[in-house]
MOPAC internal coordinates of N, CA, C and O (Angstrom, degrees):
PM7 1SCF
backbone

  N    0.0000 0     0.00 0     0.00 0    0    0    0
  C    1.4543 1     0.00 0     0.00 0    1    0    0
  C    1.5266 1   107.74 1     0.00 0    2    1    0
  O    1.2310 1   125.05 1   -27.72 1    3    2    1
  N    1.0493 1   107.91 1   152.28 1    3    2    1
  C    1.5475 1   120.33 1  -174.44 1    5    3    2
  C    1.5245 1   113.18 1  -116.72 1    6    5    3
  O    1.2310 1   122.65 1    15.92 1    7    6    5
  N    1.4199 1   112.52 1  -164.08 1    7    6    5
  C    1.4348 1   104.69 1   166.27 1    9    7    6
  C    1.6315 1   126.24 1   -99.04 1   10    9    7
  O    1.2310 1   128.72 1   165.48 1   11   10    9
  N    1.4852 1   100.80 1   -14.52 1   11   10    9
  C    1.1425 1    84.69 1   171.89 1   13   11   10
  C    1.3530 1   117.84 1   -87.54 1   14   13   11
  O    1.2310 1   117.59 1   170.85 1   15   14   13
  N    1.5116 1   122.19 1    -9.15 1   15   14   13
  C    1.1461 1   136.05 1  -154.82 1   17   15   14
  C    1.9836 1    91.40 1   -91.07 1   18   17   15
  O    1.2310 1   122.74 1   127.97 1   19   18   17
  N    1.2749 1   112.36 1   -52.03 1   19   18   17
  C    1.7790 1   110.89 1   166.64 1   21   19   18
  C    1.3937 1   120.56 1   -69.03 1   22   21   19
  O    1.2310 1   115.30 1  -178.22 1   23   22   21
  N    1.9226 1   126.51 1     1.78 1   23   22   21
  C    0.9830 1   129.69 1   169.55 1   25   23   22
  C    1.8521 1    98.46 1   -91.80 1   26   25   23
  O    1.2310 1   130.72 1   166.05 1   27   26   25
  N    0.4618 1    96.93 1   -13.95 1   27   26   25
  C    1.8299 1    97.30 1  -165.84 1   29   27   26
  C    1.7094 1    98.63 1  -106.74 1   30   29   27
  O    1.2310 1   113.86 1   167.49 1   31   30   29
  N    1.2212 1   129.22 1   -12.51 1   31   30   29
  C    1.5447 1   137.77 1   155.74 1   33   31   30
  C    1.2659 1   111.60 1   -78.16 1   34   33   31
  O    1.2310 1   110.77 1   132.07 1   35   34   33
  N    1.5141 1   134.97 1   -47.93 1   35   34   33
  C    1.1790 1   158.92 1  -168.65 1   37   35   34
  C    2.1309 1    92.57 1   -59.91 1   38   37   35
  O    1.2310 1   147.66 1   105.93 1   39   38   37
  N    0.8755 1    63.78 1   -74.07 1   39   38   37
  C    1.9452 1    88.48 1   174.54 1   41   39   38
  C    1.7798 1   114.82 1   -44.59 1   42   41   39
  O    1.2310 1   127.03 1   137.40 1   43   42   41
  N    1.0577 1   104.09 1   -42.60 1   43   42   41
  C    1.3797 1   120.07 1  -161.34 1   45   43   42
  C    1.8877 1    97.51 1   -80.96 1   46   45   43
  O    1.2310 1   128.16 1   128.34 1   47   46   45
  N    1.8446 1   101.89 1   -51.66 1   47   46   45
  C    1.5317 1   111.61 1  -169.18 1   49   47   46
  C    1.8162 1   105.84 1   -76.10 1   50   49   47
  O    1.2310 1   131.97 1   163.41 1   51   50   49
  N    1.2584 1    94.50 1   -16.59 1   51   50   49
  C    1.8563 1    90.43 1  -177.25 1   53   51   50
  C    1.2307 1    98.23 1  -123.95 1   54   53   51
  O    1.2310 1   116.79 1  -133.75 1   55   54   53
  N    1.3778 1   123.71 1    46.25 1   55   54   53
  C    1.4272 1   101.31 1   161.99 1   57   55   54
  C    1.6721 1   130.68 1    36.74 1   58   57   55
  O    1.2310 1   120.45 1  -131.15 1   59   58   57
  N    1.8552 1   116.75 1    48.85 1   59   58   57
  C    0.7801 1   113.51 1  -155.62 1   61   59   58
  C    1.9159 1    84.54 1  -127.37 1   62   61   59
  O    1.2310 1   124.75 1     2.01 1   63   62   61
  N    1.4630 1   108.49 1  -177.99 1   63   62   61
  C    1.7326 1   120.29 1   165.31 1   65   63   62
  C    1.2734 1    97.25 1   -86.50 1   66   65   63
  O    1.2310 1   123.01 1   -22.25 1   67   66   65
  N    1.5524 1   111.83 1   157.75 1   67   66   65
  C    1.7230 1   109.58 1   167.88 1   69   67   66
  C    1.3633 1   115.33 1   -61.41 1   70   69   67
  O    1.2310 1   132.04 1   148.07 1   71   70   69
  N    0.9869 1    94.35 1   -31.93 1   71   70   69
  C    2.0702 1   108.01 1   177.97 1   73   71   70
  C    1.5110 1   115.81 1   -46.34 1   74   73   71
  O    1.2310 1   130.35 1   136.28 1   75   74   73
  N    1.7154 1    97.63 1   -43.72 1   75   74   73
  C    1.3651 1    95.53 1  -149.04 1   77   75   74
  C    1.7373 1    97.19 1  -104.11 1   78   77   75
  O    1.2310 1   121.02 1  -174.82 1   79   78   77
  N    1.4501 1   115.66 1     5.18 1   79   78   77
  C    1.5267 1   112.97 1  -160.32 1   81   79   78
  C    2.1963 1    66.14 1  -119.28 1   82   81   79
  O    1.2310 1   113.22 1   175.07 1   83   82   81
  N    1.0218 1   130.43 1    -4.93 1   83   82   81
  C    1.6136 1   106.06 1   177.21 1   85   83   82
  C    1.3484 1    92.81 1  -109.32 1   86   85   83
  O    1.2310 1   106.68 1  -174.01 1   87   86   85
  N    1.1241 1   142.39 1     5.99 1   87   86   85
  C    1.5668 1   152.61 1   137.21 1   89   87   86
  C    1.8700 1    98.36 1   -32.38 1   90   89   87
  O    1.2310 1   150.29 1   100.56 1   91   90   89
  N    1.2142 1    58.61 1   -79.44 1   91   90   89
  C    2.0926 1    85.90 1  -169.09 1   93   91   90
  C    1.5992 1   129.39 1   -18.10 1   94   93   91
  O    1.2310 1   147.11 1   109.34 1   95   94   93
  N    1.6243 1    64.86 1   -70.66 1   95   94   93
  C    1.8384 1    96.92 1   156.68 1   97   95   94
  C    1.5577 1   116.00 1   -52.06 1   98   97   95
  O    1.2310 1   117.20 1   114.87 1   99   98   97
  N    1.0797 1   122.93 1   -65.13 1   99   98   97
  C    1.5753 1   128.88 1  -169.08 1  101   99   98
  C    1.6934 1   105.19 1   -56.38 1  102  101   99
  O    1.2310 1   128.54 1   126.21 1  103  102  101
  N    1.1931 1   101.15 1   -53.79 1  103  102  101
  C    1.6211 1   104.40 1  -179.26 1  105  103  102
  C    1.6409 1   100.35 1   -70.01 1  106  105  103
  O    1.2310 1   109.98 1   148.73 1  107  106  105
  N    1.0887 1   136.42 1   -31.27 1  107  106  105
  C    1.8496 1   124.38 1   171.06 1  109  107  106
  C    1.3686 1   101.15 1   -59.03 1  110  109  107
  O    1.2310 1   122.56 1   120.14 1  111  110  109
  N    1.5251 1   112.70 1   -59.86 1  111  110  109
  C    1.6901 1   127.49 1  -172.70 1  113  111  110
  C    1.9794 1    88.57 1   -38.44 1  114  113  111
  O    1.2310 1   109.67 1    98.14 1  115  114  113
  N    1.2861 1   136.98 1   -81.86 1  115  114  113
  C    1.0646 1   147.69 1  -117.94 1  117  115  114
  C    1.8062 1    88.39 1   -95.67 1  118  117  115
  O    1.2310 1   118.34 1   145.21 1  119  118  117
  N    1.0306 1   120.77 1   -34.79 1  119  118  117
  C    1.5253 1   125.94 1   176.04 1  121  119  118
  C    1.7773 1   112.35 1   -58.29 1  122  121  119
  O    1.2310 1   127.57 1   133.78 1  123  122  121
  N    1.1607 1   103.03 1   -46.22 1  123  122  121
  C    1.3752 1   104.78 1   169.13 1  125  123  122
  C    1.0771 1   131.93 1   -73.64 1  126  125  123
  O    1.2310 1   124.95 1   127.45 1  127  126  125
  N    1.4895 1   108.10 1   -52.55 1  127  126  125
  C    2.0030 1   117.46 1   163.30 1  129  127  126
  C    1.6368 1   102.26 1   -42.12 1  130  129  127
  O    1.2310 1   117.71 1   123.68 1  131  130  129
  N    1.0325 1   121.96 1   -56.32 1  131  130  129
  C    1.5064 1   117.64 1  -168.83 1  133  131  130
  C    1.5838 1    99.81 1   -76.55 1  134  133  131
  O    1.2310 1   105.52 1  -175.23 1  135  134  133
  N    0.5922 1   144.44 1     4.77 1  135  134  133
  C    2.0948 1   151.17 1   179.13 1  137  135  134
  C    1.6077 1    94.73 1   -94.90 1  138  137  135
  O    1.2310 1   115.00 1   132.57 1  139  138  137
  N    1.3920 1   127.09 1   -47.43 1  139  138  137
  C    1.2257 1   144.01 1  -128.95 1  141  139  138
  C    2.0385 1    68.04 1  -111.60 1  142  141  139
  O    1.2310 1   123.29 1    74.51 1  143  142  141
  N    1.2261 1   111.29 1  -105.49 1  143  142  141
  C    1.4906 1   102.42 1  -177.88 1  145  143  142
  C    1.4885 1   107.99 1    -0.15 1  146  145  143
  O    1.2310 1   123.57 1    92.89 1  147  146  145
  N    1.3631 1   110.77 1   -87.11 1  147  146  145
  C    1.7538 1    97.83 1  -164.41 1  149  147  146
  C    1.0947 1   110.96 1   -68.45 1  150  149  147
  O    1.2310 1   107.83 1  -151.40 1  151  150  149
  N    1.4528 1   140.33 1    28.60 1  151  150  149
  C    1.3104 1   132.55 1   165.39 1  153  151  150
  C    1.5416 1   119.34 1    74.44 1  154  153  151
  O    1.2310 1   121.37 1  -154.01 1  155  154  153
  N    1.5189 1   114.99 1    25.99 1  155  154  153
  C    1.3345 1   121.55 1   151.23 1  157  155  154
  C    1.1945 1   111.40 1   -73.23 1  158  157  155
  O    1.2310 1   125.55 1   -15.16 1  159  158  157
  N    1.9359 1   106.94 1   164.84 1  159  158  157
  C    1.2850 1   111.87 1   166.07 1  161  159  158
  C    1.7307 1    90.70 1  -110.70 1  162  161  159
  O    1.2310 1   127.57 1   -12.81 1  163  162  161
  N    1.7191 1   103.03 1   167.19 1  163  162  161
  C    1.5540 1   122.27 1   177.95 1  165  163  162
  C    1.0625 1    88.81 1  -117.17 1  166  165  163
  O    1.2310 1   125.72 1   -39.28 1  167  166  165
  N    1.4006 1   106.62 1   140.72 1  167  166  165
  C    1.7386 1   126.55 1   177.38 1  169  167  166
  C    1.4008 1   105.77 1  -131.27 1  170  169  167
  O    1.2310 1   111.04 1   -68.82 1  171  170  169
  N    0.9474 1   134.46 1   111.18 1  171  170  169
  C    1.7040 1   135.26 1   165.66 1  173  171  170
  C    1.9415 1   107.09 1  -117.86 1  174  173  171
  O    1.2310 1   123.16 1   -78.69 1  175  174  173
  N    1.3381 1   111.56 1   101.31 1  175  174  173
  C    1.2124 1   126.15 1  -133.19 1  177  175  174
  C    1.6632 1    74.42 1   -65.89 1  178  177  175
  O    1.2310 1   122.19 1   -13.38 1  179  178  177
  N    1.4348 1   113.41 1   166.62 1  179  178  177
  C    1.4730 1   127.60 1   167.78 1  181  179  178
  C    1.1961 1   113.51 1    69.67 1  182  181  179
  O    1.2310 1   115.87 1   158.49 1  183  182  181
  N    1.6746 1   125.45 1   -21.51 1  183  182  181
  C    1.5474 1   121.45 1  -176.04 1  185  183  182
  C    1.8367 1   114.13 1   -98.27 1  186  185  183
  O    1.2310 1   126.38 1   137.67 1  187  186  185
  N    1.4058 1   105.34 1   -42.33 1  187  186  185
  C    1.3531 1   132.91 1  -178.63 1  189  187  186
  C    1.3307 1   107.58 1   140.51 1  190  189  187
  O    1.2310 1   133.06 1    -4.59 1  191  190  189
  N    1.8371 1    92.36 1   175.41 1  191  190  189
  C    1.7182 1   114.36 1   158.91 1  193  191  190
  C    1.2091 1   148.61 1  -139.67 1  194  193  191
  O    1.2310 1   120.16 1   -53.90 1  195  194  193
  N    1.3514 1   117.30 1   126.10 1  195  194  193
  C    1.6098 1   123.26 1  -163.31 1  197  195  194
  C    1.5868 1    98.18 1   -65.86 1  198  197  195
  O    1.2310 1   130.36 1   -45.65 1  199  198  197
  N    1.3628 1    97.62 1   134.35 1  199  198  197
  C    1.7134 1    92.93 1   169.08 1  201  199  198
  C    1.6906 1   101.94 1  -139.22 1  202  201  199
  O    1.2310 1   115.36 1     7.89 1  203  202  201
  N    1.2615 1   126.41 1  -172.11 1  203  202  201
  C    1.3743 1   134.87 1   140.12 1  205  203  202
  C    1.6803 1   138.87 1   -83.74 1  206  205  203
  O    1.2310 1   127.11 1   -54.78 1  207  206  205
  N    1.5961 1   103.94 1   125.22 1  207  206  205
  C    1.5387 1    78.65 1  -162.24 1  209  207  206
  C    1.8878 1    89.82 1  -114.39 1  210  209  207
  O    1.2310 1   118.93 1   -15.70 1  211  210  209
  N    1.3605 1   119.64 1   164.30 1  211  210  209
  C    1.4275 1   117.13 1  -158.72 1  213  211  210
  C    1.7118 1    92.95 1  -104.19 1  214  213  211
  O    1.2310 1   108.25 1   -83.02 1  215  214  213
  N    0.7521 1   139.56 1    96.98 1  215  214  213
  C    2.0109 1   136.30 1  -175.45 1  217  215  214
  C    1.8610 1    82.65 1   -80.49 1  218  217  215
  O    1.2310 1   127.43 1   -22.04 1  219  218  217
  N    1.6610 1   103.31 1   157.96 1  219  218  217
  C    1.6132 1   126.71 1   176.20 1  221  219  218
  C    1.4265 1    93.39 1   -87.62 1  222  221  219
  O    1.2310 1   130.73 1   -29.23 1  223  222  221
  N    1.2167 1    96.91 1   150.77 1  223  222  221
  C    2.1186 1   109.29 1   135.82 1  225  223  222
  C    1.5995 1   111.09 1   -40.05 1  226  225  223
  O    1.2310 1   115.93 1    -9.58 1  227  226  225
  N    1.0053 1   125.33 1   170.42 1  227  226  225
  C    1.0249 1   136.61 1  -169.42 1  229  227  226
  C    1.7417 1   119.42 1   155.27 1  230  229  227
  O    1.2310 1   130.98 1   -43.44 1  231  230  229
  N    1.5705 1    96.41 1   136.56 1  231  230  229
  C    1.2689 1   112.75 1  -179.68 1  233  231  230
  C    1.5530 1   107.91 1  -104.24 1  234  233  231
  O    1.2310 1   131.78 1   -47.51 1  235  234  233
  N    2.1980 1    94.87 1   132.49 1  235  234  233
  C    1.5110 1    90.60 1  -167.88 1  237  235  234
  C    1.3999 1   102.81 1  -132.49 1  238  237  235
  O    1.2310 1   113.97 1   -12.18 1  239  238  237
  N    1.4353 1   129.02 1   167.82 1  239  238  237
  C    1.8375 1   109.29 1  -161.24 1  241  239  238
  C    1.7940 1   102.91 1  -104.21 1  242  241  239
  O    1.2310 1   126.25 1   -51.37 1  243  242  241
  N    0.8272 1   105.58 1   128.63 1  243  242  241
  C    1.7817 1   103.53 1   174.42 1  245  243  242
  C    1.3802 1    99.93 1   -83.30 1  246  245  243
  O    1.2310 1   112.76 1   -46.13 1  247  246  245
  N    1.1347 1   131.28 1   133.87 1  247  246  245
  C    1.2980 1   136.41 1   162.16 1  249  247  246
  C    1.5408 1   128.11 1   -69.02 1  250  249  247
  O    1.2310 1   128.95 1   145.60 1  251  250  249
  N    1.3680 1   100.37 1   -34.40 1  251  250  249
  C    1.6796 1   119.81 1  -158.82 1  253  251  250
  C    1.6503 1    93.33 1   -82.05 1  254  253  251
  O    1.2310 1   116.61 1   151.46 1  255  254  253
  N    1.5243 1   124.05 1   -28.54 1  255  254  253
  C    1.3118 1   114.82 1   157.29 1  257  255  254
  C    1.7104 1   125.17 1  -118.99 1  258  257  255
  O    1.2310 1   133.30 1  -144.68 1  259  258  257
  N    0.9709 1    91.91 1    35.32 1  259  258  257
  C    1.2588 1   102.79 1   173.15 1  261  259  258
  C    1.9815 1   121.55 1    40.02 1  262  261  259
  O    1.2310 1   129.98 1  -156.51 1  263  262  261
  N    1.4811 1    98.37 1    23.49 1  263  262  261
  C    1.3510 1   105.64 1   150.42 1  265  263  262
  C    1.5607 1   147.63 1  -105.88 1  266  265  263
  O    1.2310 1   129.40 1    42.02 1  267  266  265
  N    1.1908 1    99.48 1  -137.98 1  267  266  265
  C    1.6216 1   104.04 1   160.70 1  269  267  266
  C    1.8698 1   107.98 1  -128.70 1  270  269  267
  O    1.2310 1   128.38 1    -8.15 1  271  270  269
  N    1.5234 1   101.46 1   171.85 1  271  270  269
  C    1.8122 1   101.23 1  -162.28 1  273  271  270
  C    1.5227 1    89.33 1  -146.74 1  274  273  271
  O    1.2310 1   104.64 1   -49.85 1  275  274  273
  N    1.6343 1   145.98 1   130.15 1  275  274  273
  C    0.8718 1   140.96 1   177.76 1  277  275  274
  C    1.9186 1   110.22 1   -84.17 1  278  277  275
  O    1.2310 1   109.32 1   -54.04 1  279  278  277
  N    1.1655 1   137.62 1   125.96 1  279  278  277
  C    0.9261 1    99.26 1   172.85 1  281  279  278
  C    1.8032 1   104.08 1  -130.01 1  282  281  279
  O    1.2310 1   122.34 1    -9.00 1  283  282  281
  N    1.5159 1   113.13 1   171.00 1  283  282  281
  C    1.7411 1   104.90 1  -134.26 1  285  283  282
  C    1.7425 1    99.51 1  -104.78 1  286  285  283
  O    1.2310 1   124.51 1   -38.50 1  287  286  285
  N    1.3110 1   108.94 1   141.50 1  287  286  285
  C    1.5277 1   101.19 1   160.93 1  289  287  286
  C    1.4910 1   138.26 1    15.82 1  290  289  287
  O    1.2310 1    97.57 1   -94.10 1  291  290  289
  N    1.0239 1   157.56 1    85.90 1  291  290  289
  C    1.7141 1   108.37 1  -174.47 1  293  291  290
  C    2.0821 1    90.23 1  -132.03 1  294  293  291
  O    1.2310 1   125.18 1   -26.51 1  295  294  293
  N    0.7314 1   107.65 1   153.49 1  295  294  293
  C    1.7692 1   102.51 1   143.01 1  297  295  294
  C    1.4705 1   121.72 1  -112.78 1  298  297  295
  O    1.2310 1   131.14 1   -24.34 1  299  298  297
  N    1.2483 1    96.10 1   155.66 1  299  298  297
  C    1.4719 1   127.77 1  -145.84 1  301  299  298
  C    1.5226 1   117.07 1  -140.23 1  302  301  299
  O    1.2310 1   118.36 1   -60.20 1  303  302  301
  N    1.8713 1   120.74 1   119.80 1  303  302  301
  C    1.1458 1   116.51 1  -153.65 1  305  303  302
  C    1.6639 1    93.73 1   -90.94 1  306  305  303
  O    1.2310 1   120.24 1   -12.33 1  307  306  305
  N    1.4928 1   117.15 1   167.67 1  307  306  305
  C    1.3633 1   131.17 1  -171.91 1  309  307  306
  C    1.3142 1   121.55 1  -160.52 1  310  309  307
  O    1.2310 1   128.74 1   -42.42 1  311  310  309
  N    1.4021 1   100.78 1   137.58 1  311  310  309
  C    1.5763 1    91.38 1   176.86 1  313  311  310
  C    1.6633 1   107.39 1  -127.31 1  314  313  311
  O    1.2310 1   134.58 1   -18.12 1  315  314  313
  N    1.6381 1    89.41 1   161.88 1  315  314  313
  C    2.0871 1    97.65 1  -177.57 1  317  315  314
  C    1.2863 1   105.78 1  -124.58 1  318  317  315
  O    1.2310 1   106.86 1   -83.78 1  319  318  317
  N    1.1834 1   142.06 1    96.22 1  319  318  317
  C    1.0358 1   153.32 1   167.52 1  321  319  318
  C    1.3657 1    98.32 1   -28.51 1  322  321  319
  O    1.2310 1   122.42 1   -41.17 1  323  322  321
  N    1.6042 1   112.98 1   138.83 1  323  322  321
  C    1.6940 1   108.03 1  -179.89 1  325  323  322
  C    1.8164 1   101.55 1  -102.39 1  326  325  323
  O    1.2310 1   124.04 1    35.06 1  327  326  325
  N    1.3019 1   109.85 1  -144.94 1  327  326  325
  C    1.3936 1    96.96 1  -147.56 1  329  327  326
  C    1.4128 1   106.92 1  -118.38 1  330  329  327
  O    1.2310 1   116.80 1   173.41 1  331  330  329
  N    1.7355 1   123.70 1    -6.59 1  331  330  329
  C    1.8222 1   133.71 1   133.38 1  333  331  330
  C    1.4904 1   100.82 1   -46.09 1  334  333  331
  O    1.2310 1   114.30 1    98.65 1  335  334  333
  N    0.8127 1   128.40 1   -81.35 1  335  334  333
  C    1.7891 1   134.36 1  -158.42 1  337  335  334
  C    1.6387 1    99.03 1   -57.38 1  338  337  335
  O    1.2310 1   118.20 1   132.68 1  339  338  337
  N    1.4164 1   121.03 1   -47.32 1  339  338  337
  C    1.8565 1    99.36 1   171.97 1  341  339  338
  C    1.4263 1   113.17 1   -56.88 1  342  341  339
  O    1.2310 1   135.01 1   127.19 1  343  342  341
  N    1.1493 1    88.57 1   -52.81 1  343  342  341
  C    1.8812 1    92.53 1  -173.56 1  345  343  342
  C    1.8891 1   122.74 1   -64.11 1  346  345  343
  O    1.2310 1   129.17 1   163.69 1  347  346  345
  N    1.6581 1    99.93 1   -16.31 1  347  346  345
  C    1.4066 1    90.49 1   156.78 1  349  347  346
  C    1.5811 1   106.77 1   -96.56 1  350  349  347
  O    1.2310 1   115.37 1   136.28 1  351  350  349
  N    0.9472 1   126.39 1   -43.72 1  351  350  349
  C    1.4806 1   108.56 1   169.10 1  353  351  350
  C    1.9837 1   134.79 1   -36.21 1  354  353  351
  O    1.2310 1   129.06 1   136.11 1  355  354  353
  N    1.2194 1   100.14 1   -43.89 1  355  354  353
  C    1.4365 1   107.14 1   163.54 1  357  355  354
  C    1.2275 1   110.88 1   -79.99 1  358  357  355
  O    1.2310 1   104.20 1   141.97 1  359  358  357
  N    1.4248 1   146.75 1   -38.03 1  359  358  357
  C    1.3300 1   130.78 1  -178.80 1  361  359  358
  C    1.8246 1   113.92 1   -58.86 1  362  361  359
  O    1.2310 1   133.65 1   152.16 1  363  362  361
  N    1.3548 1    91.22 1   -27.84 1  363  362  361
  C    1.9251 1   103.48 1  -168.02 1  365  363  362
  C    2.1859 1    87.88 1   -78.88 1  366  365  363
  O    1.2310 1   128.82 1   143.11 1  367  366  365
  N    0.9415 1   100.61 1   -36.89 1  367  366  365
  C    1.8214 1    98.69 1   168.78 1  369  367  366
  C    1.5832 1   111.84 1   -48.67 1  370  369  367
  O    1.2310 1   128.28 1   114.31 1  371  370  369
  N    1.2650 1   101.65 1   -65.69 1  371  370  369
  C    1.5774 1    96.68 1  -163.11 1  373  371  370
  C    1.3786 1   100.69 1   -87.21 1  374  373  371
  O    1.2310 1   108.39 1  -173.48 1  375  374  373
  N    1.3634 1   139.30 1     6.52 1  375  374  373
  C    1.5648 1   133.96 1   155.73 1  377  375  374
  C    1.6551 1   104.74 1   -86.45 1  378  377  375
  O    1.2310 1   113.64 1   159.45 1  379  378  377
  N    1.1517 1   129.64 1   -20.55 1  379  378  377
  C    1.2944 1   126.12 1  -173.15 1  381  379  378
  C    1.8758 1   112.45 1   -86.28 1  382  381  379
  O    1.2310 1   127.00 1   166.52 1  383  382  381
  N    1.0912 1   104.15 1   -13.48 1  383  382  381
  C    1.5956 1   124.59 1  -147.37 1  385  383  382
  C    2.0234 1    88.93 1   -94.46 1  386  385  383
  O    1.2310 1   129.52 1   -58.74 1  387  386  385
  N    1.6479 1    99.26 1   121.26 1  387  386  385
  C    1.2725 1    95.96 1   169.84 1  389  387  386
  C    1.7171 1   108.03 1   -89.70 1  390  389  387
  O    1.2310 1   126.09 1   -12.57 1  391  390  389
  N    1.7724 1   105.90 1   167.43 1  391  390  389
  C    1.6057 1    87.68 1   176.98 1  393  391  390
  C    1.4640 1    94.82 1  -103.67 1  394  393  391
  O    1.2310 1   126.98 1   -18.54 1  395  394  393
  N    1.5141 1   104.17 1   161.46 1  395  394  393
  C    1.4264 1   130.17 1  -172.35 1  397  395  394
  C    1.5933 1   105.60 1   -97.10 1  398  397  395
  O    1.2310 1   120.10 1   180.00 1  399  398  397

């Protein structure tokens, strides 16, 4: 699925215009990126949460020249699936699953 393809679901499940359900979307999209910038986490209880996670420096080996490569700090956004969304995800597993 894509975005326009979850804008046109969005639209479809709320009785909304494509316009106004890719509104929706854009301002959720932009609510979180900016949460995530200042180093909030997003919690939407039962689905998961995007947070920031801080990764080290670190030295890593290149093979192709047979050294080492430093590579730098960075943070890095992430998400944890909460514990509705595993449990529908695995139930849709073992309903999808033929037996052998």
């Amino acid at each position: 699925m894509n975005k326009r393809d979850l804008v046109k679901k969005i639209a479809q499940d709320a009785r909304l215009s494509n316009v106004q359900a890719a509104r929706a979307l854009d301002a959720f999209l932009d609510s979180v990126q900016s949460s995530l910038i200042k180093g909030d986490r997003v919690t939407l209880v039962g689905f998961g949460t995007f947070a920031v996670s801080q990764h080290k420096a670190r030295l890593v080996r290149v093979p192709r020249r047979g050294g080492t490569m430093q590579i730098a700090a960075r943070r890095v956004a992430r998400f944890a699936p909460g514990l509705d969304l595993k449990l529908a995800v695995q139930s849709s597993m073992k309903t999808s699953r033929t037996p052998s």
